[in-house]
C-alpha positions, 0 to 999 in steps of 0.5 A: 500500500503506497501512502496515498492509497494509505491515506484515501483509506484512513484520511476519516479517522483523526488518530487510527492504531496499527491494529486498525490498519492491520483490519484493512491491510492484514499484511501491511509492513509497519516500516512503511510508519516509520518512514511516512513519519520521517517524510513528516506525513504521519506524527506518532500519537503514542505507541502504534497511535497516529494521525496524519500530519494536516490533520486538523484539531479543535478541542472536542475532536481532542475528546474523541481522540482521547477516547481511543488512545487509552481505552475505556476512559472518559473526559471528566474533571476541568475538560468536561467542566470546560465544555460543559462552561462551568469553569471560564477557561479552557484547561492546558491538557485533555483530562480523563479518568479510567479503570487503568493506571494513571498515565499522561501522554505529551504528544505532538496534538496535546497532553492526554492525562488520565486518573485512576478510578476503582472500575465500580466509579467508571459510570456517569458519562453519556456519549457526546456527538462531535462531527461524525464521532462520538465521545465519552463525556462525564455528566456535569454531575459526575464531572464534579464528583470526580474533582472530589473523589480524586482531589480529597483537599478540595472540602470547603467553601473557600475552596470551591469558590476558587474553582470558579464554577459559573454558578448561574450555568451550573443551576441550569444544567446540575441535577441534585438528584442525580448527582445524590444517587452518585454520591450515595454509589460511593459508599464513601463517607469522606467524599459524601461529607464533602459531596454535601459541603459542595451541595451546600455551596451551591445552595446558598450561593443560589439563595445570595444570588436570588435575595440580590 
């Protein structure tokens, strides 16, 4: 397979893996990798992960991409709150969590970092549509619980206030009840206590809000 035959194939796929290439081209010589890279044709996302060179990447494409090269995982923490414009800014690398080791890769499209989570807490997410993909996205519930569940430091109002949520966003799209039933999940007492600390922040800055 010639590289232009090699990218009408693939040109579909932001990042695609050797095991992905091998399902359309079971005797495809992998040297042919290497040396599209060294032509700068192809850039090397992470072990027998690529993308091509002119590919081009906004943020929730970086989502997806994210999805695929540490599986099964989802975007949670500061990139779903982002995306969700809970938070004001965007965060500097794409932020996940997963039933695998902790891990962060540094790759020449961004920095993917994934957090650890007992497979019993990878629950929460729902499948977001990005072009013609999808992505695994924390809930805005349970990208908040996971801030807590793996930032144990993070328990009291001053705290929270220095996460800067858009509190006016977050009563449009936060789910009290469901975000309880999460809580309850984890049969945590620590992180329930903390959970209900958040819970009461939320509250009475609502309340500020509407007396003002």
């Amino acid at each position: 397979m010639n590289f232009l035959d090699f990218k009408n194939t693939f040109q579909g796929f932001p990042v695609f893996s050797t095991l992905d290439i091998r399902k359309y081209d079971p005797g495809f010589n992998v040297r042919n990798l290497v040396r599209w890279q060294d032509k700068r044709y192809l850039l090397r996302i992470r072990n027998n992960w690529y993308t091509f060179s002119d590919q081009r990447w906004e943020e929730v494409l970086l989502f997806w991409a994210a999805n695929r090269i540490y599986a099964p995982s989802y975007i949670s923490l500061e990139s779903a709150l982002s995306y969700y414009h809970l938070i004001p800014e965007g965060v500097f690398s794409i932020q996940s969590v997963s039933p695998l080791k902790t891990n962060l890769f540094q790759t020449p499209i961004g920095n993917f970092q994934y957090s650890n989570v007992k497979p019993f807490w990878f629950f929460g997410y729902q499948m977001v549509k990005i072009q013609q993909f999808y992505a695994a996205v924390a809930e805005p519930e349970k990208a908040l619980l996971d801030l807590l569940y793996l930032r144990p430091e993070l328990e009291t109002a001053v705290q929270f206030e220095a996460l800067r949520l858009n509190m006016f966003e977050l009563k449009s799209l936060f789910n009290p009840e469901r975000f309880e039933t999460y809580v309850q999940a984890s049969n945590n007492k620590a992180l329930s206590a903390r959970a209900l600390n958040l819970m009461l922040f939320i509250q009475n800055y609502h309340s500020h809000a509407d007396i003002s």
